[in-house]
C-alpha positions as CSV (number, residue, x, y, z in Angstrom):
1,X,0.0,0.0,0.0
2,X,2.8,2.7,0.7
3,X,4.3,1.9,-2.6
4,X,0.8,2.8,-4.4
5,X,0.7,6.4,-2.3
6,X,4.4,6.9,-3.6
7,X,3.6,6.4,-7.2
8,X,0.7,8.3,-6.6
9,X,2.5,11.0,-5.3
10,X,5.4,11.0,-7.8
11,X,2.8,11.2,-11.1
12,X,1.1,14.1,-8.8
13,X,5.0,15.9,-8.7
14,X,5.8,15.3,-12.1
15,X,2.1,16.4,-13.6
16,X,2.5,19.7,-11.5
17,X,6.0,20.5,-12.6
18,X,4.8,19.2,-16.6
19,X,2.4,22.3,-16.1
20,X,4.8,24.7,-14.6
21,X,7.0,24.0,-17.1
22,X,4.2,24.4,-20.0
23,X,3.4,27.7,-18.6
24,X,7.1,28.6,-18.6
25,X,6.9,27.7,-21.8
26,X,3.6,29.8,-22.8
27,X,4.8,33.1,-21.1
28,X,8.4,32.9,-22.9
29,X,8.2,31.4,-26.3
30,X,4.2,30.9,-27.0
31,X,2.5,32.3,-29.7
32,X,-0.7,34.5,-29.7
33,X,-2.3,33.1,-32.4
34,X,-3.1,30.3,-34.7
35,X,-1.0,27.6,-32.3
36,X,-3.6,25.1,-30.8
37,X,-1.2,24.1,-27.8
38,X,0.7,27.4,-27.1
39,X,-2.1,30.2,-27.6
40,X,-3.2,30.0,-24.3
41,X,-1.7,28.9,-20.5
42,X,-4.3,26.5,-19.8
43,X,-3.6,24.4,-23.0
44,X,-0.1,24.7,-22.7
45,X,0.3,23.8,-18.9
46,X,-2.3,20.5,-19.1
47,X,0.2,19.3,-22.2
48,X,3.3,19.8,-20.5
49,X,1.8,18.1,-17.3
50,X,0.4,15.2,-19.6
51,X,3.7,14.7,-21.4
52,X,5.9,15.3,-17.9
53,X,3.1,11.8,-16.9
54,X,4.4,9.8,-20.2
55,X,7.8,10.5,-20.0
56,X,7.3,9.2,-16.2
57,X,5.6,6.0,-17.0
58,X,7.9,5.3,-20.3
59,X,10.9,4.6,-17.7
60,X,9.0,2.1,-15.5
61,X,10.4,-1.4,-15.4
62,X,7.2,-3.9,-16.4
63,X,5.9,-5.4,-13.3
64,X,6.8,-9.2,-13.5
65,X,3.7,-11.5,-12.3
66,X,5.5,-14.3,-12.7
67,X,6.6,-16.2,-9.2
């Protein structure tokens, strides 16, 4: 059970700093117009926290169910 919380809380960490990163992102190098994922904060900091969650879970070693 503590192991779930931890994983639970990691994901949370990385999804929050994938969105403060994204916003980062918006505020220095987005575009006003015409980009669907930069144009605004919102888009841009639920992408960066969705992609900072993939690039989490791509590392993961499989869980073996084997005994």
């Amino acid at each position: 059970m503590q192991a779930l919380k931890r994983n639970w809380l990691l994901t949370g960490a990385v999804a929050i700093g994938g969105a403060a990163l994204g916003w980062l992102y918006w505020r220095y190098f987005g575009c006003t117009n015409g980009c669907a994922i930069t144009s605004s904060p919102l888009n841009s900091s639920l992408y960066g926290a969705l992609m900072g969650v993939l690039l989490l879970h791509s590392f993961k070693k499989p869980v073996s169910t084997a005994a």
